[in-house]
One Martini backbone bead per residue (centre of mass of N, CA, C, O) as a GRO file, in nm:
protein
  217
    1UNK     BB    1   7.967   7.985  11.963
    2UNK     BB    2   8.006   8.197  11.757
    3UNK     BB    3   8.292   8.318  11.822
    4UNK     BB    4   8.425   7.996  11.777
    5UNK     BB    5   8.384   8.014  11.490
    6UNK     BB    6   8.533   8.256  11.424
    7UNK     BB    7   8.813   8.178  11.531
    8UNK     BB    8   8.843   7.923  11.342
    9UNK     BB    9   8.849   8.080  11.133
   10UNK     BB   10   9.072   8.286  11.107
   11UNK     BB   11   9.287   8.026  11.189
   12UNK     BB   12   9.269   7.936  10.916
   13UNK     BB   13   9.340   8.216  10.749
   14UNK     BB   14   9.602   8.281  10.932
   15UNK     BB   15   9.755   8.064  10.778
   16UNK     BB   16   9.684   8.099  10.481
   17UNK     BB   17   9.800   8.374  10.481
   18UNK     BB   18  10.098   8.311  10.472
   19UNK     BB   19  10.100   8.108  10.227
   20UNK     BB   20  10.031   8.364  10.059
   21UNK     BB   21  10.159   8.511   9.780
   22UNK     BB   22  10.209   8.839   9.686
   23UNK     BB   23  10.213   9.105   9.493
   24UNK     BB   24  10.293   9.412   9.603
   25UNK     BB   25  10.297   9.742   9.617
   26UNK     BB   26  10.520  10.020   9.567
   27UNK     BB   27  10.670  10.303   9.709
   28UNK     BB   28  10.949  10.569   9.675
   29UNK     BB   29  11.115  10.839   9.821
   30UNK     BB   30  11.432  10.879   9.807
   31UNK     BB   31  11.584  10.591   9.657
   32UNK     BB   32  11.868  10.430   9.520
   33UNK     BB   33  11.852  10.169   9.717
   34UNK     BB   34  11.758   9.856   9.598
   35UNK     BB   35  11.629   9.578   9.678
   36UNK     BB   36  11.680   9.259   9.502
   37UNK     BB   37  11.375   9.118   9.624
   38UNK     BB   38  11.259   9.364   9.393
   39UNK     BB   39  11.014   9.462   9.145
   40UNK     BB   40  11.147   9.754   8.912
   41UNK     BB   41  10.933   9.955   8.722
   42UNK     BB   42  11.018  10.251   8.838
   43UNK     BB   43  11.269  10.503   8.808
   44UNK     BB   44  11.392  10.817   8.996
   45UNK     BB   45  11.529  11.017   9.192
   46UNK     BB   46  11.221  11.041   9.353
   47UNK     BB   47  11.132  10.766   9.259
   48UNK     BB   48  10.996  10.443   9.352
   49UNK     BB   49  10.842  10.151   9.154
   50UNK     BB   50  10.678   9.836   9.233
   51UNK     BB   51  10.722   9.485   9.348
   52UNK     BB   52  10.660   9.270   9.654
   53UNK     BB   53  10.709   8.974   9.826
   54UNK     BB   54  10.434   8.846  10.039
   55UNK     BB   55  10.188   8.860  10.310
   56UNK     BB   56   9.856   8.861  10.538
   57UNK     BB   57   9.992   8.828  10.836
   58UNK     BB   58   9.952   9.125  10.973
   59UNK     BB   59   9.683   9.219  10.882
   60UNK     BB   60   9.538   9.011  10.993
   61UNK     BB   61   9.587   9.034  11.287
   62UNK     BB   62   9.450   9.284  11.292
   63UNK     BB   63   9.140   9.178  11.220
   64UNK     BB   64   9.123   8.978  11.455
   65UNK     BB   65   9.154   9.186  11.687
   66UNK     BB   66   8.857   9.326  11.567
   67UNK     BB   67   8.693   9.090  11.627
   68UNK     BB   68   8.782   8.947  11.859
   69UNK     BB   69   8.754   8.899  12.216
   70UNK     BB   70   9.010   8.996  12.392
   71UNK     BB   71   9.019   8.716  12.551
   72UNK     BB   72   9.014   8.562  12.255
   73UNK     BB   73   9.239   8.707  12.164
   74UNK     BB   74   9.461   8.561  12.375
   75UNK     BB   75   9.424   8.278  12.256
   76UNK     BB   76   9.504   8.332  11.961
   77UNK     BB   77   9.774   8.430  11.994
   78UNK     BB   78   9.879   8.191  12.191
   79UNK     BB   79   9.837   7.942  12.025
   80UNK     BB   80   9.996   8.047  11.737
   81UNK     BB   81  10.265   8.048  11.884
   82UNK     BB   82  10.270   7.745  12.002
   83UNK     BB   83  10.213   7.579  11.728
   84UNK     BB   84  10.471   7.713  11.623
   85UNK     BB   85  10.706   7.684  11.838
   86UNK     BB   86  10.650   7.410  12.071
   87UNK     BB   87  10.514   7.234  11.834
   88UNK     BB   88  10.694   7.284  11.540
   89UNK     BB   89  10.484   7.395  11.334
   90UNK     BB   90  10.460   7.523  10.996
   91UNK     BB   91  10.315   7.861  10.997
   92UNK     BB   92  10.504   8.010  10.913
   93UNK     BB   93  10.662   8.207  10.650
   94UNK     BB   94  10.966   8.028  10.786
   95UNK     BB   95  10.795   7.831  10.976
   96UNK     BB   96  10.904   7.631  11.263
   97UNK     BB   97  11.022   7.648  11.590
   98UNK     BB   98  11.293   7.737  11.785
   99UNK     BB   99  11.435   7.873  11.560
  100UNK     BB  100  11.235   8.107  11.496
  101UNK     BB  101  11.362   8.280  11.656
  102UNK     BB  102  11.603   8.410  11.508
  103UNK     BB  103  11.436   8.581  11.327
  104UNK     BB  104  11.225   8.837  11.210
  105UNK     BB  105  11.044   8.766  11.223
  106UNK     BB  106  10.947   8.683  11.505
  107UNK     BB  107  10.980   8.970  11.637
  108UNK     BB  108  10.703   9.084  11.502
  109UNK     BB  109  10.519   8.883  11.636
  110UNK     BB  110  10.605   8.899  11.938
  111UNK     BB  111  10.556   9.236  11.941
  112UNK     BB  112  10.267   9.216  11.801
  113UNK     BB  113  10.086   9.117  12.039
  114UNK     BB  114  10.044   9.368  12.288
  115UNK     BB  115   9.937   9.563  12.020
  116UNK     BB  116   9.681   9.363  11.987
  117UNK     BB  117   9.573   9.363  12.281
  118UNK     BB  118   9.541   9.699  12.272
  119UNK     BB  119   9.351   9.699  12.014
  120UNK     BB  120   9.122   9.545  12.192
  121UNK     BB  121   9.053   9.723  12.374
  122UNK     BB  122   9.010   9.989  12.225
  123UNK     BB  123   8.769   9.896  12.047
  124UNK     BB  124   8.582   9.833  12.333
  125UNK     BB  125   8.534  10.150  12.433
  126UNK     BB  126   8.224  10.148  12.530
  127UNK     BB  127   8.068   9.874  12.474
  128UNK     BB  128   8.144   9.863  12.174
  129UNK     BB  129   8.107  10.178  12.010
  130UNK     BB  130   8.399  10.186  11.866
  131UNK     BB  131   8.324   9.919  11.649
  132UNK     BB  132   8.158  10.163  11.460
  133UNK     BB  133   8.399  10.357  11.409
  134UNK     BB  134   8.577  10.397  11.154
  135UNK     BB  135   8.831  10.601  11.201
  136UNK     BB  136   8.856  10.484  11.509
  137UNK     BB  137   8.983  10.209  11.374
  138UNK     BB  138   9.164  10.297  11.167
  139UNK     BB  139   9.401  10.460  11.354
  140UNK     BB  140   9.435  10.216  11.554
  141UNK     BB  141   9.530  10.028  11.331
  142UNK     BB  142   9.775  10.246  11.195
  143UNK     BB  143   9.909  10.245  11.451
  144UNK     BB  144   9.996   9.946  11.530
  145UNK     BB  145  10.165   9.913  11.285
  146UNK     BB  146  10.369  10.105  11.359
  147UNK     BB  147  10.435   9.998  11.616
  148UNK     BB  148  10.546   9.714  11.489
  149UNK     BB  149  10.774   9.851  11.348
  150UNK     BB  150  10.922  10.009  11.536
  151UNK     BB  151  10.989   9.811  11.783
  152UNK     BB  152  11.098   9.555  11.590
  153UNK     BB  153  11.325   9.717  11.443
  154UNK     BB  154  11.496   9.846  11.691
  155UNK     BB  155  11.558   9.576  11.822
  156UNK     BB  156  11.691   9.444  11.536
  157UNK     BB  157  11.915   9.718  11.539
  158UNK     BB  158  12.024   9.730  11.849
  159UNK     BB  159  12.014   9.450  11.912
  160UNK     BB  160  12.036   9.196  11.699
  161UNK     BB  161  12.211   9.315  11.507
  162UNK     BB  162  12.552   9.324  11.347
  163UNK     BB  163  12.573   9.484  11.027
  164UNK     BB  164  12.493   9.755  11.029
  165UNK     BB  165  12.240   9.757  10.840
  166UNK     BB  166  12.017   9.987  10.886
  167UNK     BB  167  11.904  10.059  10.573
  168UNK     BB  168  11.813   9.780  10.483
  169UNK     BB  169  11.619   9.726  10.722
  170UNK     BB  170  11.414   9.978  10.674
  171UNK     BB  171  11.350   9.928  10.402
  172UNK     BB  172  11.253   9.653  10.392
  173UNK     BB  173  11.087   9.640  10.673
  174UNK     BB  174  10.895   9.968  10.561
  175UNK     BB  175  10.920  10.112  10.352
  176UNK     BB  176  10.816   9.923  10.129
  177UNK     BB  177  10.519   9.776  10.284
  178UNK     BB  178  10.358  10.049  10.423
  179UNK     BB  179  10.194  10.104  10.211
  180UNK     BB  180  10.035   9.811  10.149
  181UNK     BB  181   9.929   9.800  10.438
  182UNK     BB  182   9.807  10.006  10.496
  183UNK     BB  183   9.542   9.977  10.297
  184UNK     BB  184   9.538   9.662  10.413
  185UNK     BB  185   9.392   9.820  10.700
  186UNK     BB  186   9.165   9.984  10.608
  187UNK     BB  187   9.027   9.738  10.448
  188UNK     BB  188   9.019   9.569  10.709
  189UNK     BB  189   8.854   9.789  10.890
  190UNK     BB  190   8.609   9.824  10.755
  191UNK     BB  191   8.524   9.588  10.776
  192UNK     BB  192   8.515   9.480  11.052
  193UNK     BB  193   8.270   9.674  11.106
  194UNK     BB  194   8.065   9.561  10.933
  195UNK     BB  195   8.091   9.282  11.077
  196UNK     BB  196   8.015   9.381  11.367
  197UNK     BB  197   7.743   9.438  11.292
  198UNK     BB  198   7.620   9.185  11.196
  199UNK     BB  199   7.682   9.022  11.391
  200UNK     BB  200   7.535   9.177  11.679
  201UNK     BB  201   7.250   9.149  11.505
  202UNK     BB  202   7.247   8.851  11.487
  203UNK     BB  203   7.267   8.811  11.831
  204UNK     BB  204   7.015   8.980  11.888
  205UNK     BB  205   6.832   8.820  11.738
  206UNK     BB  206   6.896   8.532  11.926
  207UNK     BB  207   6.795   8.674  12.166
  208UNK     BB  208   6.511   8.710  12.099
  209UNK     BB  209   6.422   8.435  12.004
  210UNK     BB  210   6.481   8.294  12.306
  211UNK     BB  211   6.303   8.436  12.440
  212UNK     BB  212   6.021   8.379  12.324
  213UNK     BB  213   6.038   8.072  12.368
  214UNK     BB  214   6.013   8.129  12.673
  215UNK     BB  215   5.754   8.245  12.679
  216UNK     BB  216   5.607   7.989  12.541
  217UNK     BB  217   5.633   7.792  12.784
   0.00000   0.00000   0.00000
């Protein structure tokens, strides 16, 4: 029960910050070309400082990957993209239903899926004693942010793309976010550590709680 309060909130929460965008600062180094969807508040020869906007819904779907049960997280992710593609209803950045097929969003969503369920399990190896250790929560969660941009990427480049524009679309979708997303990554690792002892120490609360009245009855 306590579980899908959470579920329910998360999938609130992760529909909302879909579409809610904000300014993201980023840093680039050695990049003379930058794209004009980008705002450059500073640059020079060696590097490049600015603005681009986004939403927080890869880095949001990397936390719900380690608050969620395993289990209940394939059927989060599951859900997610059912409602967004099968039944859709516009949940994702760009919309939804079967043209978000073609977008680079929807490759992006499509491979991080096996990659959240990686981590979602990775996260809860030895009875769930990994889910309480900050440094190894924050690793496997930004292994996992590069494995789904490196991989989706890929598709994108060598699969999915013909316009040869490899060097645009690594800017755009890599180098320029890579910076404020690892960031919100370790930042959303740490809370999740403290969210799962504080879930955990309450869920211990409330089953000796139900001991006790059972041993009174």
């Amino acid at each position: 029960m306590f579980n899908l309060i959470i579920f329910n909130f998360l999938f609130f929460c992760l529909i909302f910050f879909t579409f809610l965008i904000f300014d993201f600062p980023f840093i680039v180094f050695f990049v003379k070309d930058i794209p004009n969807n980008v705002n450059v508040i500073y640059q020079n020869s060696f590097l490049t400082f600015g603005t681009y906007k986004s939403n927080l819904q890869l880095p949001f779907m990397i936390f719900s990957s380690l608050i969620l049960p395993f289990r209940l997280n394939i059927f989060f992710l599951g859900i997610y993209i059912y409602i967004g593609i099968f039944y859709g209803l516009n949940i994702f950045y760009y919309g939804g239903g079967f043209e978000y097929i073609n977008t680079n969003s929807y490759i992006y969503i499509l491979f991080s899926i096996p990659i959240l369920l990686l981590l979602s399990f990775l996260s809860r190896l030895k009875k769930r004693a990994y889910l309480f250790k900050t440094k190894y929560i924050t690793l496997i969660s930004l292994l996992a942010l590069f494995l789904i941009h490196i991989i989706a990427l890929t598709y994108i480049i060598f699969i999915k793309d013909n316009t040869n524009n490899y060097y645009y679309l690594i800017i755009s979708y890599f180098y320029i976010p890579i910076f404020s997303q690892s960031l919100l990554v370790i930042l959303l690792s740490i809370l999740s550590v403290y969210f799962n002892k504080i879930k955990y120490y309450l869920l211990e609360k409330y089953v000796s709680f139900n001991k006790n009245i059972i041993k009174r009855l």
